[in-house]
N, C-alpha and C positions, 0 to 999 in steps of 0.2 A: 776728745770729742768722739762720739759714736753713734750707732744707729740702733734703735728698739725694734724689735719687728712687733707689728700693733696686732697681732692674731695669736703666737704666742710667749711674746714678751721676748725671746732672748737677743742677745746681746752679739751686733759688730764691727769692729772699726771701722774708721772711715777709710781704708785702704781693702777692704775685704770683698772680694768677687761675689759674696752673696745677697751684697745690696744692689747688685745690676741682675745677679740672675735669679735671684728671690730664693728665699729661705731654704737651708737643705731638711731644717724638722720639721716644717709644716708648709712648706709651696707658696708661702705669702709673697707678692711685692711690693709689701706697703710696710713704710719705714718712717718711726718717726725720730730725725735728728735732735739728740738730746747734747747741749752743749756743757750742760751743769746740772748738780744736784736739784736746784730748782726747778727745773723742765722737766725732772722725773717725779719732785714730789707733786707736782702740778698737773701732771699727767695719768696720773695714780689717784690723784682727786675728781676728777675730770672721768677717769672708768667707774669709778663708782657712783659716783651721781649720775652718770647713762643707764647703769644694771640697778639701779634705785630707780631711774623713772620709767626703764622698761618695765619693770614689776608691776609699778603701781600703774601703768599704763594696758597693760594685760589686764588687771584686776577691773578698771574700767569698761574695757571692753566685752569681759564675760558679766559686766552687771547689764551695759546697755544692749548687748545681745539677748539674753534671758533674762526675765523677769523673776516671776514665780514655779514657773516649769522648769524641770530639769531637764525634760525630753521635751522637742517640739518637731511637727509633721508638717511642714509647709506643703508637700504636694505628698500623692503616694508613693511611696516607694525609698523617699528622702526623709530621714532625721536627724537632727540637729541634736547632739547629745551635748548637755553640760557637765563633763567627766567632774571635773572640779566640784559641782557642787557634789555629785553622787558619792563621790571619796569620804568626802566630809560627814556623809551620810543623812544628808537633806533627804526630804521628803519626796519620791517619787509621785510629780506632777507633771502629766502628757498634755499638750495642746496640739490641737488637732488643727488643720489649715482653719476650717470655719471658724474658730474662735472656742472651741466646745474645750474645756477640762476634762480630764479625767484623772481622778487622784486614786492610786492605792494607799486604802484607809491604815493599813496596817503599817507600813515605812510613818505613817504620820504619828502612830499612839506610839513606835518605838522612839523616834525622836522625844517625847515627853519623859515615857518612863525613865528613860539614861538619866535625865535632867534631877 
């Protein structure tokens, strides 16, 4: 029997001082007792379907943050940048608090041309 430490992965018995005083590679106190190979393969299914719904759960969140704009100005001084799409090299479109667009035309004909 042993203990996983759930931050980064490695591995102690169950007689080891670093399941009470937490991890000496990385400061964790969180263990998860693994009794058999099934706990591990189950547990390893289990991070991956959480870093598969974190992803797509980020991806949600920068769709219902931003819309059409990349950049938005809710008050002066504050912008709301959408790095993501900018990367991808979407079309720089500013929304201004009022509701106003402004689009630089030229990010918009280069997205075409690549295409």
């Amino acid at each position: 029997m042993v203990h996983k430490c759930l931050k980064c992965g490695a591995v102690y018995d169950d007689d080891d001082e670093s399941i009470i005083n937490g991890c000496p590679k990385c400061g964790s106190v969180f263990f998860m007792y693994i009794k058999d190979e099934k706990d591990v393969k189950a547990f390893e299914k289990l991070q991956k379907d959480i870093k598969e719904k974190r992803i797509d759960l980020k991806k949600e969140v920068v769709k219902s943050k931003f819309g059409v704009e990349t950049i938005r100005i809710p008050k002066d001084g504050v912008y709301e940048i959408n790095i993501d799409a900018l990367l991808k090299g979407e079309p720089l479109i500013v929304l201004v608090k009022n509701g106003t667009y402004f689009v630089y035309l030229p990010s918009v004909f280069e997205k075409f041309e690549k295409k």
